[in-house]
N, C-alpha and C positions, 0 to 999 in steps of 0.2 A: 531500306524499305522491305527488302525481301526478310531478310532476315527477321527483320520482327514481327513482319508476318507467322515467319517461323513459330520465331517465341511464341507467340499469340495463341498459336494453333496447339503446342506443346501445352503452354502454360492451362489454357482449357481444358485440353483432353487432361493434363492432371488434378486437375479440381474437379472436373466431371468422373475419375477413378475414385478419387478420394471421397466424395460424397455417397457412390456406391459403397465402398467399405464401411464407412460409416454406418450405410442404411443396413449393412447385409447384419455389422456387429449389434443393432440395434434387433432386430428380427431373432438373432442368436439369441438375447438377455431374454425378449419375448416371449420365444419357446420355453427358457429355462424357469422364466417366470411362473407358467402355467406349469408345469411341471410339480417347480417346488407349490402352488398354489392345492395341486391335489395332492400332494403329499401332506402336507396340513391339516390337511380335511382329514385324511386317513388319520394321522395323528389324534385327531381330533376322536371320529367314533374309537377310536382305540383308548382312546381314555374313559369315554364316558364308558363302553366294557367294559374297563378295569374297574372304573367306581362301583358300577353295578356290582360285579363278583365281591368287591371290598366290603360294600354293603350287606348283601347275603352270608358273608365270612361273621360282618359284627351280629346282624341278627341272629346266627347260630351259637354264635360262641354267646350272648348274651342269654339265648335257650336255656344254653347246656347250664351256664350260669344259675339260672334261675330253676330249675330241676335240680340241681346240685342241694342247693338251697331249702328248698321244700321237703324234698327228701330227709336232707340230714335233720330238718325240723322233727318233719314226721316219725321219725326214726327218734326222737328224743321226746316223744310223745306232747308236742308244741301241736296246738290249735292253729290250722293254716288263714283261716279266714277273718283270724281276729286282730288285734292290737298291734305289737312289736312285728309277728312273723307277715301282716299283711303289710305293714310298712316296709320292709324290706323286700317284698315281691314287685311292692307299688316303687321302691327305690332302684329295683333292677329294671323295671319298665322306662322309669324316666330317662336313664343312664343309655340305655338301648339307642331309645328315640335321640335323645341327645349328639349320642355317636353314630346314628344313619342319618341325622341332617349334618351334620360334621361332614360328613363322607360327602355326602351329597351336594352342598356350597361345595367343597372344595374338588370336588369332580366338573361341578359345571364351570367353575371361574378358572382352571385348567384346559377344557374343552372349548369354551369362549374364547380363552387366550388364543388357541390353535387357529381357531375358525377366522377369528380377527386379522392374523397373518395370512391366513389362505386368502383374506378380500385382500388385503394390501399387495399380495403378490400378484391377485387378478387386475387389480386395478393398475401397479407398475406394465404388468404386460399389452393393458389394454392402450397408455400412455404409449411405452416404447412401440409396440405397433402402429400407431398415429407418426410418431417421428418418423421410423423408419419408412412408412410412407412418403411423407413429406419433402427426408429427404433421396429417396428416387425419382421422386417429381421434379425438385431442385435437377438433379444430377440430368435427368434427362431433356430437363430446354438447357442444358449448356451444348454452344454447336460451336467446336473447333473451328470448324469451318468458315462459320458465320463471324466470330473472332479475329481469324487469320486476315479474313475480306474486310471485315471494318479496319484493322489497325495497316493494310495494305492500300484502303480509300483512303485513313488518316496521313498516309506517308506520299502516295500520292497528293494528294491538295494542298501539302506543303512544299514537294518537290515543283508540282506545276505553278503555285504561287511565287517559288524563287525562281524558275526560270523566267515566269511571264517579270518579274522585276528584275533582273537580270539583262533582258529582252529592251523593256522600258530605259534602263541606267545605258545600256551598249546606244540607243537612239539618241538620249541625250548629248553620248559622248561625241557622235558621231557630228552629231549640229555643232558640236562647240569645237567640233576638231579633234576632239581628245582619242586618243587611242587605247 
């Protein structure tokens, strides 16, 4: 009886460590969670910066383009505002625009992607912190104690029910003679 009392008390206080660990590993993912969560984000404006300057990069270069352009016209004595030489002014413009919304989808659905993972890392952290709650909560009504005492009551009222029959079978014996 004692002994398993023992056990009892052992076996508790090790599931009561063990769900601390648990909870402590789960608090650790948490942190790290939030962590990588604004690191995402940062990820994230950092891209849309880069789209920005990428954008400003093709609007320039598409300038110089179209300067380039007009000039060499001009320079060959070509009519800028008319026929051939305004279709190709109107063809650099298009091209431009073309390649700043290019830029531009493909900076936000980049910067999106980031942002999406910064929720999912918030949203895992805010989950693993619920657990790790949970389980401290778990871990702290486990009572060694209360364990050792129950499975010590349990070996008791088996012990005192074979002696009280024990007691009973010795009375029988005694009526019948038997020893």
């Amino acid at each position: 009886a004692i002994n398993g009392a023992i056990g009892s008390y052992y076996a508790a206080q090790s599931q009561m460590n063990q769900l601390k660990s648990q909870s402590m590993s789960m608090e650790f993912k948490a942190a790290m969670d939030k962590i990588n969560a604004r690191q995402a984000e940062v990820t994230a404006e950092g891209i849309m910066f880069a789209g920005e300057r990428q954008g400003a990069t093709v609007g320039l270069r598409a300038g110089q383009v179209k300067a380039k352009a007009r000039s060499s016209m001009a320079a060959r004595g070509i009519q800028l505002g008319e026929g051939n030489a305004a279709e190709v002014i109107a063809s650099t413009d298009l091209m431009k625009e073309v390649d700043m919304l290019t830029v531009n989808a493909n900076t936000v659905r980049a910067a999106e992607a980031a942002r999406t993972q910064s929720v999912n890392y918030s949203n895992a952290s805010l989950m693993e912190g619920v657990s790790a709650s949970n389980l401290m909560l778990s871990a702290n009504s486990i009572s060694p104690f209360l364990s050792s005492y129950t499975s010590l009551l349990g070996s008791a009222t088996t012990l005192s029910n074979a002696w009280y029959q024990d007691r009973k079978l010795s009375a029988i014996a005694g009526r019948l003679g038997i020893e």
